[in-house]
Biopython code that builds the backbone (N, CA, C, O; Angstrom):
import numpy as np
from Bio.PDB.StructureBuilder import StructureBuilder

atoms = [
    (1, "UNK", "N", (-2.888, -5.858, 3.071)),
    (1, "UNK", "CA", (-2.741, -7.206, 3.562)),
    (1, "UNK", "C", (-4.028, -7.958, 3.249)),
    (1, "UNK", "O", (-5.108, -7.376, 3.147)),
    (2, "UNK", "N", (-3.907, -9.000, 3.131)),
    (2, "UNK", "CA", (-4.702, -10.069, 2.349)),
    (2, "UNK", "C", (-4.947, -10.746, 3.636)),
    (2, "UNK", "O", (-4.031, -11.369, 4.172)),
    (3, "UNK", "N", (-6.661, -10.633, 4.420)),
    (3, "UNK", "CA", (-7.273, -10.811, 5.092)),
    (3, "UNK", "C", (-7.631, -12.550, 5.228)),
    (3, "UNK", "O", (-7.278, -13.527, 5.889)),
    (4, "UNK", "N", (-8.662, -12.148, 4.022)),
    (4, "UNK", "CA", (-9.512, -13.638, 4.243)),
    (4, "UNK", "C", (-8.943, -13.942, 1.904)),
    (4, "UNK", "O", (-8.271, -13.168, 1.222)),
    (5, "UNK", "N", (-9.481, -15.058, 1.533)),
    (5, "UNK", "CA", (-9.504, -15.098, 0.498)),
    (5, "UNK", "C", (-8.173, -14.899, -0.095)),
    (5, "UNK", "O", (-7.301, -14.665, 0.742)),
    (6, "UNK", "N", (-7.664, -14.942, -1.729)),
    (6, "UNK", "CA", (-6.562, -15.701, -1.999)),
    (6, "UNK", "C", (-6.871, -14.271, -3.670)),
    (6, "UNK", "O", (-7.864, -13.748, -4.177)),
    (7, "UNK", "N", (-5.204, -14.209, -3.940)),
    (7, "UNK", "CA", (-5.397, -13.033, -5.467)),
    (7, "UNK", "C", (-3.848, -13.323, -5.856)),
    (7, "UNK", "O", (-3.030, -14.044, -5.285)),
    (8, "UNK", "N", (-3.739, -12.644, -6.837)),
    (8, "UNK", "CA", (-2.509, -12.943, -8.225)),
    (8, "UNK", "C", (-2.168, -11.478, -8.542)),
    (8, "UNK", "O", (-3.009, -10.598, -8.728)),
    (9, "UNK", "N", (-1.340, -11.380, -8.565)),
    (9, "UNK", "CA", (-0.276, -10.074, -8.876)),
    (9, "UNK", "C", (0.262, -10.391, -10.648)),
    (9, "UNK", "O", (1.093, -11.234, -10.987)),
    (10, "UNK", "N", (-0.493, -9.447, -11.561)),
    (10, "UNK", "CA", (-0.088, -9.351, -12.948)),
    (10, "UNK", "C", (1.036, -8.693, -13.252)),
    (10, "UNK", "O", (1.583, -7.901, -12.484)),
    (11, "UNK", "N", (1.439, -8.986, -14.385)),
    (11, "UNK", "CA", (2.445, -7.855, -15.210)),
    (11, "UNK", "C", (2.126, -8.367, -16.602)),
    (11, "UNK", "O", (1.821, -9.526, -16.883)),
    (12, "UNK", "N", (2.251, -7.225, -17.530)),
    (12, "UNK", "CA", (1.985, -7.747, -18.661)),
    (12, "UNK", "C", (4.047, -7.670, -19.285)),
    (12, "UNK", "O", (4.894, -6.822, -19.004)),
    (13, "UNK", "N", (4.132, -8.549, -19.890)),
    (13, "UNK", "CA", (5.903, -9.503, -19.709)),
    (13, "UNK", "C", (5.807, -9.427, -21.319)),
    (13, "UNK", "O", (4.661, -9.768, -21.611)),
    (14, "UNK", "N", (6.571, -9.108, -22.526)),
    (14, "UNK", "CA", (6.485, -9.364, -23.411)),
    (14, "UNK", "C", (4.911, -9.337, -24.515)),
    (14, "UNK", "O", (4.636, -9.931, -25.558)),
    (15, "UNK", "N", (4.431, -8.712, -23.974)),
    (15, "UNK", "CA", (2.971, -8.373, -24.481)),
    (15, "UNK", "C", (1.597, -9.345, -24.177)),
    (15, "UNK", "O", (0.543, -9.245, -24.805)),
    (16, "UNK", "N", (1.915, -10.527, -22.813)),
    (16, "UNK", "CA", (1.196, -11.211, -22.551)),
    (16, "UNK", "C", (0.791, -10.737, -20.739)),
    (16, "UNK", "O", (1.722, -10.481, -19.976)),
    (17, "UNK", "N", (-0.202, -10.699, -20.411)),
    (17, "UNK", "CA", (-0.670, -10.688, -18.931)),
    (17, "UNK", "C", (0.135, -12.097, -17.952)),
    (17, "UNK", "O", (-0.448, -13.180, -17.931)),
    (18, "UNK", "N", (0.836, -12.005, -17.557)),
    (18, "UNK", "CA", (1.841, -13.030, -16.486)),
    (18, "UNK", "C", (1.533, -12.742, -15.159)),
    (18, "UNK", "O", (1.594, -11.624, -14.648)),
    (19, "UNK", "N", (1.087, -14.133, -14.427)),
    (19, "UNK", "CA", (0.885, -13.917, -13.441)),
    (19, "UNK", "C", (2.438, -14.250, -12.651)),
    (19, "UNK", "O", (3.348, -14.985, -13.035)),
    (20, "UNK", "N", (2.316, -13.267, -11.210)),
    (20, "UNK", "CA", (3.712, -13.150, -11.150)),
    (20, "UNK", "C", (3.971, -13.421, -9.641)),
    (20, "UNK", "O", (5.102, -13.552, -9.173)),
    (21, "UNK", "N", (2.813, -13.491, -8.919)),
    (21, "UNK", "CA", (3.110, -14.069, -7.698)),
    (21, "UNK", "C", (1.237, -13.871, -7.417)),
    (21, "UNK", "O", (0.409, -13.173, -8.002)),
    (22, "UNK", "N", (1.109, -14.900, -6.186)),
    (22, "UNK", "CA", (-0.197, -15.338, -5.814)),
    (22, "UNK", "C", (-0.170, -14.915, -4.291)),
    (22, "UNK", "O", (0.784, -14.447, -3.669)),
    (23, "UNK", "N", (-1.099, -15.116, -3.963)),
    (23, "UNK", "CA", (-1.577, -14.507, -2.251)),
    (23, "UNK", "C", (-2.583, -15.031, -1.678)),
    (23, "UNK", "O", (-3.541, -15.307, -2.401)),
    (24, "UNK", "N", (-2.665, -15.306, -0.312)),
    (24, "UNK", "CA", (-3.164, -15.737, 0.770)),
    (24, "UNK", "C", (-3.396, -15.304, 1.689)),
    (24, "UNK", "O", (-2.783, -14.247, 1.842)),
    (25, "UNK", "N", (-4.166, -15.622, 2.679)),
    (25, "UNK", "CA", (-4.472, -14.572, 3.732)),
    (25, "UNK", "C", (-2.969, -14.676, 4.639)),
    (25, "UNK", "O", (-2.316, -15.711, 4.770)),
    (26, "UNK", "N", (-2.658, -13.482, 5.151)),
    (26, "UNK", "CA", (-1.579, -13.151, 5.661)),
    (26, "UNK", "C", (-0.640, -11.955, 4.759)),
    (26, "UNK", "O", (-0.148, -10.864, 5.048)),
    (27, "UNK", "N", (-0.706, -12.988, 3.260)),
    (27, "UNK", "CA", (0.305, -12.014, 2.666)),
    (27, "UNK", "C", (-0.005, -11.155, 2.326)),
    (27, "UNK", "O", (-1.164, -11.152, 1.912)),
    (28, "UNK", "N", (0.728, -9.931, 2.260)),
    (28, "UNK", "CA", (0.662, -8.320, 1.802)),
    (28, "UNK", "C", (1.744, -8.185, 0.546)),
    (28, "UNK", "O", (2.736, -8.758, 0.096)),
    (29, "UNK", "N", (0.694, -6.784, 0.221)),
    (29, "UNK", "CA", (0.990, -6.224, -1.277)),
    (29, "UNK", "C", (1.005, -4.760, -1.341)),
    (29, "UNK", "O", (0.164, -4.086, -0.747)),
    (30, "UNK", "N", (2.095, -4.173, -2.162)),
    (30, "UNK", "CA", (1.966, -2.540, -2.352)),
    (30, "UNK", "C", (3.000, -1.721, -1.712)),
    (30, "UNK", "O", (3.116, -0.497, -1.781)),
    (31, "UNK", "N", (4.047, -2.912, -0.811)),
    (31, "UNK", "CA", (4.782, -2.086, 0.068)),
    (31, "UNK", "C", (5.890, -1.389, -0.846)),
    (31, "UNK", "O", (6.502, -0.347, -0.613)),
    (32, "UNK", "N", (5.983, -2.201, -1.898)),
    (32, "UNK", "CA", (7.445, -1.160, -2.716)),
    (32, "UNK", "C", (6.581, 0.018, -3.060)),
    (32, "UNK", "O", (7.389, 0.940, -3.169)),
    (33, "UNK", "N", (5.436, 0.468, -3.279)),
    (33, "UNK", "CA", (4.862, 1.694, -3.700)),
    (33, "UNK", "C", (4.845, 2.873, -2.750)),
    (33, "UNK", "O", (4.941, 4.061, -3.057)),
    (34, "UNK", "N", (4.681, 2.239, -1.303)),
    (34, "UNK", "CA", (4.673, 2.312, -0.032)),
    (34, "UNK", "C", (5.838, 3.084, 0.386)),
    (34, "UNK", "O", (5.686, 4.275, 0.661)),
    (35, "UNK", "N", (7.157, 2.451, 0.476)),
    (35, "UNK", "CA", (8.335, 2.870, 0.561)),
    (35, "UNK", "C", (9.044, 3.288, -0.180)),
    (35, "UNK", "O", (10.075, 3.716, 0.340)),
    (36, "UNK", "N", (8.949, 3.437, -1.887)),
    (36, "UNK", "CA", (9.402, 3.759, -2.345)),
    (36, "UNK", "C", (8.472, 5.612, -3.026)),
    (36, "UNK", "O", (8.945, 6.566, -3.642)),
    (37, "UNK", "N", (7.158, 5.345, -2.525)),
    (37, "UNK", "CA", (6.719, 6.575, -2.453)),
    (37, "UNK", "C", (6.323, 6.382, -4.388)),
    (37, "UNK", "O", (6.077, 7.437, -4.972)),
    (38, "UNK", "N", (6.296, 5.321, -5.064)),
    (38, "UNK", "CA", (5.847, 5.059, -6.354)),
    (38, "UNK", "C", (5.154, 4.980, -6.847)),
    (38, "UNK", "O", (4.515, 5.911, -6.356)),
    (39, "UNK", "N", (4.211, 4.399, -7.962)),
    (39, "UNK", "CA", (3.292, 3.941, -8.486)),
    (39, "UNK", "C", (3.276, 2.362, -8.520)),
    (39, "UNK", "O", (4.351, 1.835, -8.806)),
    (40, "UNK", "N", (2.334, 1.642, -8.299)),
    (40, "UNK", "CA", (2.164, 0.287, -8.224)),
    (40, "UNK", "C", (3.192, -0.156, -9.978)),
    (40, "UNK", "O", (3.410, 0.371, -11.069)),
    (41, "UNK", "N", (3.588, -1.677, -9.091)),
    (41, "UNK", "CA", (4.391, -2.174, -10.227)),
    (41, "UNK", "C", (4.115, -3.614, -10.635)),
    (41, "UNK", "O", (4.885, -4.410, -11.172)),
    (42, "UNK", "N", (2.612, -3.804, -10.194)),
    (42, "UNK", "CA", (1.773, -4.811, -10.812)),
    (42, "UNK", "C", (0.140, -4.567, -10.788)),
    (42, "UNK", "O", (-0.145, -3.543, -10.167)),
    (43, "UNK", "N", (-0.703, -5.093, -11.186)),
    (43, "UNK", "CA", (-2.172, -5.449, -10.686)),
    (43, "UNK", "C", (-2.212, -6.578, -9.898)),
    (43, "UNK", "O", (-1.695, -7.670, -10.130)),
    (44, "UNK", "N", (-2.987, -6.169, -8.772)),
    (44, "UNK", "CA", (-3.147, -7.161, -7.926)),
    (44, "UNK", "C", (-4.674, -7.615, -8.112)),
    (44, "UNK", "O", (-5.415, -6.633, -8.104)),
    (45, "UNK", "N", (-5.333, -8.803, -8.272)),
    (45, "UNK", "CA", (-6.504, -9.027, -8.864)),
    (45, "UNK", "C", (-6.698, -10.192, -7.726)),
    (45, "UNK", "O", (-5.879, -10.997, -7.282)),
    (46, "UNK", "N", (-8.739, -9.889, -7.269)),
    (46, "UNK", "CA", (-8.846, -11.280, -6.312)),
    (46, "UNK", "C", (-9.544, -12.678, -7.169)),
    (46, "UNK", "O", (-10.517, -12.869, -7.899)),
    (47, "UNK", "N", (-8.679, -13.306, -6.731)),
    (47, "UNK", "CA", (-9.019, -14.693, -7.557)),
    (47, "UNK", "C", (-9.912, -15.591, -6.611)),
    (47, "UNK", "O", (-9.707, -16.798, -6.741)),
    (48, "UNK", "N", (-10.810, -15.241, -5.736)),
    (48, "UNK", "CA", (-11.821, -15.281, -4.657)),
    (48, "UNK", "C", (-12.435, -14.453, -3.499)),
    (48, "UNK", "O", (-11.675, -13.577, -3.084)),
    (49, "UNK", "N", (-13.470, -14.522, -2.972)),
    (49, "UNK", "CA", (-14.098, -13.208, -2.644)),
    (49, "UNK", "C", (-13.217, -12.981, -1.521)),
    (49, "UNK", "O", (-12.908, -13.930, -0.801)),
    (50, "UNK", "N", (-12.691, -11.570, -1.257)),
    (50, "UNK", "CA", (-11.792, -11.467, -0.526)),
    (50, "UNK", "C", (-12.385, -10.617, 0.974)),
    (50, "UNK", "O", (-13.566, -10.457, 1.283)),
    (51, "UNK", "N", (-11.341, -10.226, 1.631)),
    (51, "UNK", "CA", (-11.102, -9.169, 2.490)),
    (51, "UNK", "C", (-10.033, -8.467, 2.621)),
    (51, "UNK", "O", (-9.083, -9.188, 2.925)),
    (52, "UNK", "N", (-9.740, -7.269, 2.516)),
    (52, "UNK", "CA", (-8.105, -6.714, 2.522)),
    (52, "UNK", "C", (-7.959, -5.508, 3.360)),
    (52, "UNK", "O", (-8.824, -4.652, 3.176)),
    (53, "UNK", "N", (-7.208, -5.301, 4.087)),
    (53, "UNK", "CA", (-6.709, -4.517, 4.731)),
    (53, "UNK", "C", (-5.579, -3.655, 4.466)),
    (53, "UNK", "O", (-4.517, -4.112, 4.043)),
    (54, "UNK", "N", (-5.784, -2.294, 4.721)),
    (54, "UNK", "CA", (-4.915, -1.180, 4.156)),
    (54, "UNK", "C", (-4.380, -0.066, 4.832)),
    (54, "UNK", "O", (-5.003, 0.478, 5.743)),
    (55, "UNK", "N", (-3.410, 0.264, 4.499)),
    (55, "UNK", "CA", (-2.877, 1.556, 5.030)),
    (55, "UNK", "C", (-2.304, 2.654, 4.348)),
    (55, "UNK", "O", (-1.452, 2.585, 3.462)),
    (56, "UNK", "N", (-2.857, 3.733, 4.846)),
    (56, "UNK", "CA", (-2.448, 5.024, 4.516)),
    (56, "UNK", "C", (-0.811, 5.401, 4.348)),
    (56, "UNK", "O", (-0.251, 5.485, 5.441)),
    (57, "UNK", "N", (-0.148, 5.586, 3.460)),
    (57, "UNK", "CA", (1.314, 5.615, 3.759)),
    (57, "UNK", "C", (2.034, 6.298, 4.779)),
    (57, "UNK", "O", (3.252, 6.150, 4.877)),
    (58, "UNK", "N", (1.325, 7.106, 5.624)),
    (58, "UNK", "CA", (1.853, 7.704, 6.816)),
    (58, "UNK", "C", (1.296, 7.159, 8.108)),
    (58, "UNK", "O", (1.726, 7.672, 9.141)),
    (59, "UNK", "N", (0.399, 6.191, 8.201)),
    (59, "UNK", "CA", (0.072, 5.214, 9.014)),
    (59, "UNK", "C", (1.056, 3.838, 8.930)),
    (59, "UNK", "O", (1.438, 3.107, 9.844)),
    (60, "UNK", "N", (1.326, 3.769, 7.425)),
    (60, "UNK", "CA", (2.560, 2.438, 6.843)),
    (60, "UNK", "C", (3.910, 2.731, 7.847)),
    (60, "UNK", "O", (4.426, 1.884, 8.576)),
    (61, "UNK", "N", (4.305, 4.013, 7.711)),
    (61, "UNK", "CA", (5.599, 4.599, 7.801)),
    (61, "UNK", "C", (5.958, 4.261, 9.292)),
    (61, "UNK", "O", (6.895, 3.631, 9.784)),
    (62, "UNK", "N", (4.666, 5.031, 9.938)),
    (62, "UNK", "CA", (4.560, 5.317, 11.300)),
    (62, "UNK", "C", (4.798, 3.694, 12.243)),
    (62, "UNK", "O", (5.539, 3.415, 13.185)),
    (63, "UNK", "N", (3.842, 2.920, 11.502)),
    (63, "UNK", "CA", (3.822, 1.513, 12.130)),
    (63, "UNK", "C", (4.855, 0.449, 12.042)),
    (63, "UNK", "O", (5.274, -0.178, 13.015)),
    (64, "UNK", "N", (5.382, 0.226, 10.345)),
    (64, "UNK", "CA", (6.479, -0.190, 10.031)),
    (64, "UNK", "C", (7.657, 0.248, 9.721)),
    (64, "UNK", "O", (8.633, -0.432, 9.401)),
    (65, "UNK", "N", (7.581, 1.375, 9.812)),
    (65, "UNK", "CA", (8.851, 2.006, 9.490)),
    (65, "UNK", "C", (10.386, 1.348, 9.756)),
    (65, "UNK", "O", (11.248, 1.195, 8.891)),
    (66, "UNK", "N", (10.489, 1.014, 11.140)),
    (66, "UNK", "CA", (11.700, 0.119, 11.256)),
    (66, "UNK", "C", (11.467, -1.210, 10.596)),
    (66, "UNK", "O", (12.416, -1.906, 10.956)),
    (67, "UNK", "N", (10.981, -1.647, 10.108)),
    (67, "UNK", "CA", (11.185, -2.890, 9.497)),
    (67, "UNK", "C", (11.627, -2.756, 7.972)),
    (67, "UNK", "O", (12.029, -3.732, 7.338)),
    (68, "UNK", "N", (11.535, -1.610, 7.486)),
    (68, "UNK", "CA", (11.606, -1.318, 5.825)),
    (68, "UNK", "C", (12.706, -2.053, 5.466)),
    (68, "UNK", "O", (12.580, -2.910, 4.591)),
    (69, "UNK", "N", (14.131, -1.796, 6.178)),
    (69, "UNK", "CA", (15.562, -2.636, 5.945)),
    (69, "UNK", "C", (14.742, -3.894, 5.307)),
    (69, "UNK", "O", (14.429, -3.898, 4.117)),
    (70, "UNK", "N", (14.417, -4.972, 6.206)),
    (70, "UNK", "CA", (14.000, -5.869, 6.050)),
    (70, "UNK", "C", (12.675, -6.038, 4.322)),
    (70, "UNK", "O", (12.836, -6.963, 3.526)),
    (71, "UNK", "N", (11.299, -4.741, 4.091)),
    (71, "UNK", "CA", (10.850, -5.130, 3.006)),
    (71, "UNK", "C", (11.454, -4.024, 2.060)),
    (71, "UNK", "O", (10.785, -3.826, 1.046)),
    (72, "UNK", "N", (12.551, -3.298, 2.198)),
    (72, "UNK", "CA", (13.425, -3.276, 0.764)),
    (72, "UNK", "C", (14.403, -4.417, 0.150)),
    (72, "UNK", "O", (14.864, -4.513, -0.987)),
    (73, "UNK", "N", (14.565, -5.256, 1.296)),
    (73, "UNK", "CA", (15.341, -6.555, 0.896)),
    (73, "UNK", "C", (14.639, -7.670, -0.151)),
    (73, "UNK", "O", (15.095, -8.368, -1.056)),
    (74, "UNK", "N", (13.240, -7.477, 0.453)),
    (74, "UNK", "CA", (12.422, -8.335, -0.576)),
    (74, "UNK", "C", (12.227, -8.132, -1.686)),
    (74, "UNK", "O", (11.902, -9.028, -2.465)),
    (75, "UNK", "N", (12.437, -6.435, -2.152)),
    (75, "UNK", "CA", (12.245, -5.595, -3.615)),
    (75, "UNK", "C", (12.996, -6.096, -4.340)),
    (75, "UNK", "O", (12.776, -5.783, -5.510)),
    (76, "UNK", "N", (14.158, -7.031, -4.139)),
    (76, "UNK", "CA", (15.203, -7.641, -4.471)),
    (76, "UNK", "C", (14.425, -8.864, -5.578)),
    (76, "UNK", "O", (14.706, -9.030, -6.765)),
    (77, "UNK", "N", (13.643, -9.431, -4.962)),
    (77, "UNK", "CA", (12.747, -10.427, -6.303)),
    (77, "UNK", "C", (12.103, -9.578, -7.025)),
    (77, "UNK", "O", (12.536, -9.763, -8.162)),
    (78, "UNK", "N", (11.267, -8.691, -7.058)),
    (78, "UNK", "CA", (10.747, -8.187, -8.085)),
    (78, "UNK", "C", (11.355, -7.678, -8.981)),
    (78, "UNK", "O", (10.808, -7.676, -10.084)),
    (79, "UNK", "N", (12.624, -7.100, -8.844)),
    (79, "UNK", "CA", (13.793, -7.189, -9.828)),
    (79, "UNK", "C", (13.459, -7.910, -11.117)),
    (79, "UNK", "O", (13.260, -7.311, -12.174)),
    (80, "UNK", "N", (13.418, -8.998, -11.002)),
    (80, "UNK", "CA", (13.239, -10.178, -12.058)),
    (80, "UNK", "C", (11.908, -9.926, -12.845)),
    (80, "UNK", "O", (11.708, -10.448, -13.941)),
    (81, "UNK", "N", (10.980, -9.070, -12.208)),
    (81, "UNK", "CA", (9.891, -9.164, -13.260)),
    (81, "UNK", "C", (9.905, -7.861, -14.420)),
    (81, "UNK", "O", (9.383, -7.811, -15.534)),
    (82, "UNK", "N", (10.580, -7.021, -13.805)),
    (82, "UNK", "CA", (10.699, -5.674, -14.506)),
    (82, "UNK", "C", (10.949, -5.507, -15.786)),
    (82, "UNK", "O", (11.026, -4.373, -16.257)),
]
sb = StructureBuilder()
sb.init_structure("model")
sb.init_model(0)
sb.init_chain("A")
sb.init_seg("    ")
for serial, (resi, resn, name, xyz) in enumerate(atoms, 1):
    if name == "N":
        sb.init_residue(resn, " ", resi, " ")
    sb.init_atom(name, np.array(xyz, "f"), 0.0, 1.0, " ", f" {name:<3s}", serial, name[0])
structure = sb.get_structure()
């Protein structure tokens, strides 16, 4: 989770670096890796000096676990960048 400060989520799309979604404090990143137990499916890069907050995937599980319904629904946009 994206603390203080603001970053951009890459993919490289046709052989060019695309930025593919941006971030702010509040928003979080990594959960499809998270729940899906994967490898990251972008670079997340800070585009100002940041602060970020993290969790261990069995601290993730433990805390959010009932909410996953809800961020596997969101895995639903990243679809489009794949």
């Amino acid at each position: 989770m994206l603390s203080e400060g603001t970053a951009k989520a890459t993919k490289f799309i046709n052989g060019a670096e695309t930025t593919v979604k941006t971030y702010n404090p509040g928003s979080y990143f990594g959960e499809r890796a998270l729940l899906l137990n994967d490898v990251r499916a972008a670079n997340v890069v800070a585009t100002s000096d940041v602060i970020c907050l993290s969790l261990e995937r069995e601290t993730f599980k433990r805390l959010l676990g009932p909410l996953d319904v809800i961020l596997r629904r969101n895995m639903e946009e990243y679809k489009k960048f794949v």
